[in-house]
Structures are given as C-alpha cells and as structure tokens.
N, C-alpha and C positions, 0 to 999 in steps of 0.2 A: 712377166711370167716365164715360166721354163718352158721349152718348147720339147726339149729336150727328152725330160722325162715327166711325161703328163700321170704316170703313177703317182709321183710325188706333192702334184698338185693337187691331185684327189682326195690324200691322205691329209693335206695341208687343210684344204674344203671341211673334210671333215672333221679335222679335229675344231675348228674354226667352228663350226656346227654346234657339233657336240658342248663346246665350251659356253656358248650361248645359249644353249637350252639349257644348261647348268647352273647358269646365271641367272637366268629368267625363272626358272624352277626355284631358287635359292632365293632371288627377290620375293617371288610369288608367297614364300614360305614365311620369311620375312615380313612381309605387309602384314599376312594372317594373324602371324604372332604377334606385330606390331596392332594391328588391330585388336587382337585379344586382352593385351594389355593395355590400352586404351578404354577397350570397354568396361576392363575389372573395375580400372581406375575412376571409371561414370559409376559405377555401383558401386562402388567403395564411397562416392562423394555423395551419392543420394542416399545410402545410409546412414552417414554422418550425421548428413544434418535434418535428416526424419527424427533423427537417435536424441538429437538435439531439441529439435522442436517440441517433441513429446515429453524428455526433461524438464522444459520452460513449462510447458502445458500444467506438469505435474505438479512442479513449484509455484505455479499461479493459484490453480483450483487449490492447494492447501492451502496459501496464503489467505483464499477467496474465504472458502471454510472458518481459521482461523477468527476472521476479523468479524463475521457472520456470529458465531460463538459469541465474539465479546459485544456484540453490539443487538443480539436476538430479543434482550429483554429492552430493549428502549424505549418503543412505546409503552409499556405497562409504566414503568420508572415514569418517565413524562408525564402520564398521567398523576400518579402517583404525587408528584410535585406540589401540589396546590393542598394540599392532604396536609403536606409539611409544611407549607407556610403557614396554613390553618392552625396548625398546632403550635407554630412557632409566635404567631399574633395572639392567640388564646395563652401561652405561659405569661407572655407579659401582662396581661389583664390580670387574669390568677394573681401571678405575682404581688400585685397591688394590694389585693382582696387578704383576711386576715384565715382564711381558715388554709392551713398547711395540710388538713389531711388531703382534702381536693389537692392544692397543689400537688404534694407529695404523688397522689395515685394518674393525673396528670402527665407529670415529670418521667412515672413510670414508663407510661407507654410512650410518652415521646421520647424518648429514650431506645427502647424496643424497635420503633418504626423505622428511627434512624440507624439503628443498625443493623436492622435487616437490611436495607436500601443499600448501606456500604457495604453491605457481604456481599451484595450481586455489580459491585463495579461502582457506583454510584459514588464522586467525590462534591464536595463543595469548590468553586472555583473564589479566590479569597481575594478581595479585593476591599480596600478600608479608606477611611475618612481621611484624605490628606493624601493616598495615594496618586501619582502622574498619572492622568487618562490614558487609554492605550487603547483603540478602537477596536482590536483583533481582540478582546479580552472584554469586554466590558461593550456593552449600551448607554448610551448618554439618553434620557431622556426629555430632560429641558438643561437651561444652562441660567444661572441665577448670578447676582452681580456678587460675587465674590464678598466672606464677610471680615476678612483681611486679606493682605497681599499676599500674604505666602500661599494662598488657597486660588491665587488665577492657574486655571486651566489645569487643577487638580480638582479630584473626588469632594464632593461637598459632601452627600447622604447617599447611602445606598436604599433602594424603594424596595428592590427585590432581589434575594439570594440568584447569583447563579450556579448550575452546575453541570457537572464533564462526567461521560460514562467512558473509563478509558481515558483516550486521550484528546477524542472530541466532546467539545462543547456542546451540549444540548440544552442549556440552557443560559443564555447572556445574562449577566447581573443587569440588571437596571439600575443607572446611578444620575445623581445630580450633579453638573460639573459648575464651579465658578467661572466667572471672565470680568 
C-alpha cells in the first residue's frame, strides 16, 4: 500500500467499492431477467403441450363420435339378421313351389329388406364353397372328411351367411371345413 498518499488509497477503496456494487447490482439484474426468461420459457412449454393435449383430445372424441355414427344401428341390424335368413330359407322353398305370384310378391320384399339393411351399412361377408379357411373371417363349425382332395382344409358348405357393419364383423359365416 501507499503510505505516502493515503488520499489515493481511499479513492482506490472506493472505486474498488463502487465497482462491486456495480457488479452485484448488474448480476442481481441479470439472474432476474435470467430468471424471467426461464419462467416464460416454463409457460411457453406448459402451453404447448396443454395446446397439444387438447388437440389429441379433440381428434379422439371425433374419431369416438365418428365410429359411434357408423356402428349406432348395430344392434337393431343384429337382430334384424335372422329375419334375413328367414326369408333367405323361405325363397328357396317358394322357389320349388309352382305358384310365382307368391314367389314373385316374396322376392319383392326380400328384396326391399335387403336393401334397406345395405343403406344403413350393412354388408354380406362372402365366403364360398371351395374357398381356403381363414379363422379371422369365417366360423368352422364342424369339420367333415373332405369329399375330394382338393377340398382338405377348404370350405365345404356354408350353414350361415355372415355379415360386417362397416368394417367389423358382426356376424361370422358359419361354415363346414373338410380334413
């Protein structure tokens, strides 16, 4: 130190001082704003992905809705099922039978039925004599010894139509497989 001129040590003190409160003051500002910016940055990212989650929300519940739409008459359809086989068993009888006006008025409404059924979604799932078994498509109900080779572990008879509302199944064909 200067012994000398203690004035100049004082001023030295305080500028020394002063510089350090400058600094600390200038830090202290710094954190805040370092802080402020950090916080925007927490609420910028909690809005994100609220902003996000409520998107997905929106996109689900339509989807939900959507599929609700196609799938709402299913039970009545389901019931409705056995109606059409009914009618599908009774043309073939008819069929036999020599008076065509019955057939013909018959014919009519089964006709009718079925295509009200197919205006509300209602498909036939098509599956035929000779076709390869496919368990995700079709019901086996019994399995009969094949009445040629080319019929192992292919479709022998189908027992019951099935059918798809859409693009699920609601009702499996029942079929007879050879082996």
């Amino acid at each position: 130190m200067n012994t000398e001129n203690p004035e100049k040590e004082t001023i030295i003190d305080e500028n020394t001082t002063e510089n350090s409160v400058n600094e600390i003051e200038s830090a202290t500002e710094l954190s805040i704003e370092e802080k402020l910016q950090e916080d925007l940055a927490n609420e910028k990212d909690k809005f994100l992905r609220l902003f996000a989650e409520f998107e997905n929300f929106k996109r689900r519940t339509a989807k939900e809705r959507i599929d609700l739409f196609k799938t709402a008459n299913q039970d009545v359809l389901q019931s409705m099922l056995p109606v059409l086989d009914d009618f599908d068993r009774a043309m073939l009888e008819i069929s036999k039978s020599d008076d065509d006006v019955l057939l013909k008025g018959v014919e009519l409404i089964h006709e009718k039925l079925k295509t009200t059924l197919i205006s509300k979604g209602l498909e036939q799932v098509e599956v035929r004599v000779g076709d390869s078994f496919n368990a995700d498509f079709a019901e086996a109900i019994t399995q009969i010894p094949a009445p040629t080779d080319d019929l192992k572990g292919k479709i022998v008879d189908v027992i019951e139509k099935g059918y798809k509302l859409g693009d699920k199944i609601i009702r499996f064909p029942k079929v007879v497989i050879g082996n």
